[in-house]
N, C-alpha and C positions, 0 to 999 in steps of 0.2 A: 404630377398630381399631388395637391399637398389633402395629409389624411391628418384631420383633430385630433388630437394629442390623447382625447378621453377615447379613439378606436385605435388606438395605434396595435393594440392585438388582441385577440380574444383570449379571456383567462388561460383557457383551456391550453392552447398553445403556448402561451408562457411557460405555462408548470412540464412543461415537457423537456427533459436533458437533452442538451444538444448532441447532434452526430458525432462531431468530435469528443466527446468528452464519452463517449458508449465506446468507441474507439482506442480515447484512452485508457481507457478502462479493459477493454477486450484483448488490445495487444500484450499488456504484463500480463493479465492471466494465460494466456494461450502460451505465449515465452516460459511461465513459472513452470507449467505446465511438462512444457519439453523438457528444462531445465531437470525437473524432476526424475524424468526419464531417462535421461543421460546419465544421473548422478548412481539411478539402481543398475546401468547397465556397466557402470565405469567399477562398481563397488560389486556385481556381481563379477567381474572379468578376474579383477583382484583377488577376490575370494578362491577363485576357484585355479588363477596361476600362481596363488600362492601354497596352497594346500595339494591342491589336485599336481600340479607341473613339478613341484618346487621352486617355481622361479616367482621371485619378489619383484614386484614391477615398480619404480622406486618414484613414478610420479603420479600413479594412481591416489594415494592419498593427497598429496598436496591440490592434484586435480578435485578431490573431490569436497575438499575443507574447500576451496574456489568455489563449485558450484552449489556449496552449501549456504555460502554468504550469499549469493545473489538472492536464491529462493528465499531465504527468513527476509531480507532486508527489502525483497521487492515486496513480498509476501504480506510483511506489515504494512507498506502504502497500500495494500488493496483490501489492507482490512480497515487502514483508515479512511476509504473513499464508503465500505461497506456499513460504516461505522459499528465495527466487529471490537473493540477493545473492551476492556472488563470494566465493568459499572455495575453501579447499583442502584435500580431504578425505584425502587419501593416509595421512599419519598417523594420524588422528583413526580410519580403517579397520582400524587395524593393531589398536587400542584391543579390550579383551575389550568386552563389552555395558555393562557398568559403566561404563567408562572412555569411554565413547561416549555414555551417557546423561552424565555429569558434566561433559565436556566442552559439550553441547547445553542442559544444563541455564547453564553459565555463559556461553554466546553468546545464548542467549535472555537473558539476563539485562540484559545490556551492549546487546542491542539495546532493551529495554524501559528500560532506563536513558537509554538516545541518544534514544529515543522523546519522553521527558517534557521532556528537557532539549530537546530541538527545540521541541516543543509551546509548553514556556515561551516560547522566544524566538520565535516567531512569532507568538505572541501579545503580544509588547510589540512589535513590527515594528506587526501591523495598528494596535495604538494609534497609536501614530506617524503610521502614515500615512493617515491619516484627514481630514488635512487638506490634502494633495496630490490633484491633479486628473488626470485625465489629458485633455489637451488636445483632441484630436479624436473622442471618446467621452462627454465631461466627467459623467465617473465619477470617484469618487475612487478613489484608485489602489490602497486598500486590497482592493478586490475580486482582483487581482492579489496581494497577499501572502495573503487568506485562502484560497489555494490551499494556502499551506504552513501554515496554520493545520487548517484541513480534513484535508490528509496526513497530521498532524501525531498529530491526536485518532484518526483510524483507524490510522495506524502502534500508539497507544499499543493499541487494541481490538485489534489482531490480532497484536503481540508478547505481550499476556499471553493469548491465548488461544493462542499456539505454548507458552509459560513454562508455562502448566496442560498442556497437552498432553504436553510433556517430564515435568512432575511427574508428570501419569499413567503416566508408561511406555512412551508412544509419541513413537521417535525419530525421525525422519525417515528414509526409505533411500538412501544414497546413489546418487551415479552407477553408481558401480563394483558395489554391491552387486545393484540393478539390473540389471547386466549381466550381473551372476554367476549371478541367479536364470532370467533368459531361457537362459540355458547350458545349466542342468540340466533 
């Protein structure tokens, strides 16, 4: 059954994130999450075998600079899907609707641009270091740059899904506007 191109879907459905990308979205969080976990129980263990026991646990730190890169580096794709980075919206506020979607439209852009270009270069990072070890885990050390590899590819999935999102029409609300709307 063929459906005219002017009902092919009601607004309303449009504007709605797809499954997958709530998904994508929900796994790095719940992962950073654990992640987090791990890092206060791996850094409490040490604290207290090294002080309490006297025994020095000689991979607890390297284990935990490891779980430390994943958490900042996924951590940052999911503030760029949240669009959580520092700005400053005073201006940008002043803007009529237009002027505010074009503005969002070229910040999403530059972050989708900074995205790939990260992506590229962590990915010639992890080539690199593929061949380095790290000494008291002896893991190569690349497990530690595909952290920013990892950020890197979801940074790019969740700047062009802010980039669509702006092309559809939906800007983000600011602070201020926020505060304007609990006002009234």
């Amino acid at each position: 059954m063929a459906i005219p191109i002017g009902e092919m879907q009601p607004a309303r459905e449009a504007r709605r994130p797809s499954r997958i990308l709530k998904l994508a979205l929900f796994i790095p969080e719940c992962l950073s999450a654990a992640t987090l976990g791990l890092l206060v129980l791996f850094l409490v263990i040490s604290v207290v075998s090294r002080y309490a026991i006297d025994v020095g646990l000689p991979w607890s730190d390297e284990l935990a600079r490891l779980l430390f890169a994943w958490i900042v580096l996924v951590g940052f794709a999911i503030a760029v899907r949240h669009r959580a980075n520092v700005g400053v919206d005073w201006l940008v506020n002043k803007l009529p609707r237009r002027g505010r979607l074009a503005v969002a439209m070229v910040q999403d852009f530059i972050v989708l641009a900074f995205s790939m270009f990260f992506t590229w270069e962590a990915w010639v990072t992890v080539g690199f270091s593929m061949m380095q070890r790290m000494p008291a885990l002896d893991i190569t050390i690349a497990w530690m740059y595909g952290s920013a590899l990892a950020g890197g590819v979801l940074m790019i999935i969740y700047a062009l899904a802010n980039f669509i999102d702006t092309l559809q029409g939906r800007i983000p609300v600011s602070h201020i506007e926020a505060e304007m709307m609990r006002a009234e």
